[in-house]
N, C-alpha and C positions, 0 to 999 in steps of 0.2 A: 374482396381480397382473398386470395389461396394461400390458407396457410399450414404446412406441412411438414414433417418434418425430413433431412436429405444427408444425404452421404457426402461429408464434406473431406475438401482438397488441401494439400499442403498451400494453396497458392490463395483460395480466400476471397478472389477477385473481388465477387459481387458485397460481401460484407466490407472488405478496404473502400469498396466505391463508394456506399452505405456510411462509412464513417465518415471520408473525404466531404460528401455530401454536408452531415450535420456540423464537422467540427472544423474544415476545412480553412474557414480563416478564422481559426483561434490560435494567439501568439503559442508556441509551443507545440503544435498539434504534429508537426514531426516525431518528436519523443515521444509523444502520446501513439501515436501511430507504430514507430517500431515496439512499444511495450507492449500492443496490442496481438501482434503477429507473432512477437516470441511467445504473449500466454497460449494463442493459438497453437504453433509448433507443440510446445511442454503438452496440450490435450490431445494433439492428434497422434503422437509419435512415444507415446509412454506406457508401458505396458502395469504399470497400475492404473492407467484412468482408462474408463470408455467413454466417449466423448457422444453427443448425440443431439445437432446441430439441428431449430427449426425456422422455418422463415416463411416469413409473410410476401408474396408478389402482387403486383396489381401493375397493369401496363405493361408487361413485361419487365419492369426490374422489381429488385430487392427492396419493399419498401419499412418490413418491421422483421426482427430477429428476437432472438432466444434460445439457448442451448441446458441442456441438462448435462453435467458433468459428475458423472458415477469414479468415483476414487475407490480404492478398495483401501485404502488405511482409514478411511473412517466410519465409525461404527457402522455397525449393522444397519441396513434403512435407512442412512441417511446420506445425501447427497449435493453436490452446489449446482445454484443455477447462475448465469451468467450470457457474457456479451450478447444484455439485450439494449433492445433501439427497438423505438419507436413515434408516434407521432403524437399529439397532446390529443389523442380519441380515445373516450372509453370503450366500445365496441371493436376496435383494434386491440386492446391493451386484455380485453377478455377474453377474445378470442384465440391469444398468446398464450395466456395463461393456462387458460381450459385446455390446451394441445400440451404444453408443457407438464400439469399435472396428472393428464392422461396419460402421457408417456412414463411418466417417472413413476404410477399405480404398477403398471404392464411390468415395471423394472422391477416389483418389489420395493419402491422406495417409499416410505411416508415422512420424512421429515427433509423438508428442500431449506440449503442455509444459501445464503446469497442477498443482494447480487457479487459474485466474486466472480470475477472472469480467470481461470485455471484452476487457483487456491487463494487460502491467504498469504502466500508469498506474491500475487500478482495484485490486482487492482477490484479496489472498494468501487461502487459504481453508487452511490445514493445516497445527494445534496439533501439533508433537512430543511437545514434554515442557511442564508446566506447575505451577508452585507452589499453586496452587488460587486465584490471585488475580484476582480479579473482572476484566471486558475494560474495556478504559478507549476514552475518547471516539475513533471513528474507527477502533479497532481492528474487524475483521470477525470479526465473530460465526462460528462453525462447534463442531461437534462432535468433541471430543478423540478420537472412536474412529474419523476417516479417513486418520487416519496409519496406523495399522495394517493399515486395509484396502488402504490403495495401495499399502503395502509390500509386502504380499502376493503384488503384481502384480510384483514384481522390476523397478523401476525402471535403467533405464540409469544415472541421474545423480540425484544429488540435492541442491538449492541450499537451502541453510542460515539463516534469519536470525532475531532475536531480538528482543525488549523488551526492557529492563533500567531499574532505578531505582537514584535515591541520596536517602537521607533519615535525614540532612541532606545537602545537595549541595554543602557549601561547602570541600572537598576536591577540588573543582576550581577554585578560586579560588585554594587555596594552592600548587597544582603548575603554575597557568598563569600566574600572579600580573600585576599591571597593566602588567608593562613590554611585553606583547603590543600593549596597544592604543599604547603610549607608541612604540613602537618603527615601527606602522602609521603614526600618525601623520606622522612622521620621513618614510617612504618619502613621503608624499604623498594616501596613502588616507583613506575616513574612513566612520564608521557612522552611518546615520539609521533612526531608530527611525519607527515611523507605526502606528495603528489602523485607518486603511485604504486600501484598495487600489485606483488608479488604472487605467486602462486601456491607459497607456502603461506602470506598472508591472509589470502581466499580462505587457504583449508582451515587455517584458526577463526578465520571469523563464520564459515560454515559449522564448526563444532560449539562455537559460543553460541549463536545466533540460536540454533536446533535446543541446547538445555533451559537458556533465558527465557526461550517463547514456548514450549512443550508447553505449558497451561493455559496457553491465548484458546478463545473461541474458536473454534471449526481446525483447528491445527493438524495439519499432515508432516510426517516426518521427512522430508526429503535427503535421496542421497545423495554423496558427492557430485553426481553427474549432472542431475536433474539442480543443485544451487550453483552448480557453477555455467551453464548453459544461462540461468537469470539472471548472476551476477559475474558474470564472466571478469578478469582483470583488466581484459580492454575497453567494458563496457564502464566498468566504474571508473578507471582511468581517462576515462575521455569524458566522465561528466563532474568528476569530481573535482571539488576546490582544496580540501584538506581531506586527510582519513587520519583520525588520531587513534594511536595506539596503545591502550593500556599496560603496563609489564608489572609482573613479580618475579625481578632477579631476570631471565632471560625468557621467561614463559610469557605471552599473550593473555590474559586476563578479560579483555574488555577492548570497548571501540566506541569511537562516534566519527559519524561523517558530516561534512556539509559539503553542498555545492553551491555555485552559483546563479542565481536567476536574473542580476545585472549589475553594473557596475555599485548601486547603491543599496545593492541588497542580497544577502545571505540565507541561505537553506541551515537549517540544521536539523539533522536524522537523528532517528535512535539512539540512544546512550544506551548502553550493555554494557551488564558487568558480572561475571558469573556470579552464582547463586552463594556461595561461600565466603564471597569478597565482598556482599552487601552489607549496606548498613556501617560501612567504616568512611564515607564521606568521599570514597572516591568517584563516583558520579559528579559531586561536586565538582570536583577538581576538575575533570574533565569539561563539564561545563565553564569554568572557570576559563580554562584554557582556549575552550572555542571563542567565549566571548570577548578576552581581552586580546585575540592575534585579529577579531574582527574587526576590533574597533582600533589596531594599532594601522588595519591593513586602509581602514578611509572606508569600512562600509555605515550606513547608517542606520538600517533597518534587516532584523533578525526575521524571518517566519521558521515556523517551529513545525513543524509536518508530519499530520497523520495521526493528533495524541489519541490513547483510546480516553473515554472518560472514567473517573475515578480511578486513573493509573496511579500508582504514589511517586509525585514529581514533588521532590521539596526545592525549595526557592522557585516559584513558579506563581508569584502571587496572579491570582487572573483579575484585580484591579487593577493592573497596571498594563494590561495585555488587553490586543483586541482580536475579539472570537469572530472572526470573519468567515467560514465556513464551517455546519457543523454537517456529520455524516451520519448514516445509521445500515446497519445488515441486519438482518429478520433470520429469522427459524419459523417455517410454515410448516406447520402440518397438515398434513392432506390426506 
């Protein structure tokens, strides 16, 4: 196998082929697919990232991939790596690497965090551990056996997070029970429910989004352009089930979304709440609020998506929850 690294096209062909190829009939693999070419676009077309795109051939097509993604908002030397594929071969999987590292020395970089394919506003790539349960809507498709190869690589760090469900999920109604919203109320706040999504909506949840998360692992600041090109209003409007809107008085505060994955079963996203409104129980409420319009609406089963681990999630008991896929992203120094 030639593996080299190439001057890559807004168009992507042979890596699309390459996904088609491994993920192609996985239920979902649509969504999965267009998230994959928008992180693409966001690295080819941004003039904070340089993008530097390697790939494996053999027979003439694209058989193994990997790119290095040099950001300039994050620190000095350090950089992500991202949409890689490959094949369950150690001699393939080294030989990626070895080109990957070499390029990113050449760049000045020593510290590669990854797998993130764009940033961490786009897509986690690396299964730990997994109960054999199918990938649900928005989750990123990848192959169970890259945990073990990065591991191999003796990672510095390694950041933790998970999926988990409850079904039935109305055990977090009885441990959060109504006096959450009763009690929101009281302060002055309130919840608005909506199907879709405004433009001045967008801009509040790009500004909550950007102070809530500034302390997450490997964190780039994005601007307007660059959050709303990934969260576009049409995008989230066409996937979304609910977008719940926090308010104090007539200001935006806070959000959570869910979508749908089928008729018996519900997503729920991030809960945000700015940093000055914690701690007073409105999370709660909010969650509250998802899960009793879930359970008024006929769904049966909650999945919770993307938790990092040791987030402070209260009423979340995890006896009562099952951890059906756990993830991890690495810090390698090199």
């Amino acid at each position: 196998m030639q593996i080299n690294p190439y001057t890559p096209d807004s168009a992507a062909d042979e890596f699309t082929q390459l996904l088609q190829k491994k993920y192609g009939n996985y239920r979902n693999f649509d969504f999965f697919l267009s998230d994959s070419k928008k992180a693409w676009e966001f690295c080819l077309n941004n003039d904070n990232v340089s993008f530097y795109p390697i790939a494996g051939h053999a027979d003439g097509q694209m058989k193994a991939h990997i790119a290095l993604i040099v950001d300039k908002r994050l620190p000095q030397g350090e950089a992500f790596f991202g949409f890689m594929e490959f094949s369950d071969d150690a001699a393939i999987f080294s030989s990626l690497w070895s080109s990957l590292t070499k390029l990113a020395k050449a760049k000045g970089i020593s510290v590669l965090k990854g797998p993130v394919s764009g940033s961490i506003w786009h897509q986690y790539r690396c299964i730990k551990e997994s109960d054999g349960s199918p990938f649900f809507k928005a989750e990123p498709l990848c192959e169970t056996y890259y945990y073990d190869f990065l591991t191999s690589n003796k990672p510095a760090a390694e950041i933790p997070y998970y999926s988990a469900s409850r079904e039935p999920f109305n055990i977090v109604l009885r441990v959060i029970d109504k006096a959450a919203l009763e009690k929101m109320q009281d302060l002055g706040f309130s919840i608005m429910e909506t199907k879709t999504v405004g433009l001045e909506e967008m801009r509040k949840i790009t500004d909550i989004s950007k102070t809530v998360f500034s302390g997450s692992w490997g964190y780039t600041e994005l601007n307007e352009k660059e959050f709303m090109q990934l969260y576009s209003s049409e995008k989230m409007t066409a996937h979304l089930n609910s977008l719940y809107l926090l308010y104090k008085g007539n200001e935006i505060i806070g959000f959570c979304s869910t979508s749908r994955e089928d008729d018996q079963t519900l997503i729920c996203k991030t809960i945000a709440v700015l940093p000055q409104y914690q701690g007073m129980g409105l999370g709660n409420a909010l969650a509250y609020q998802v899960h009793i319009d879930a359970e008024k609406a006929g769904f049966k089963k909650m999945i919770y998506a993307l938790i990092r681990e040791g987030n402070n999630i209260k009423n979340f008991p995890k006896e009562e929850a099952v951890f059906f896929h756990q993830y991890a992203a690495f810090e390698f120094n090199i």
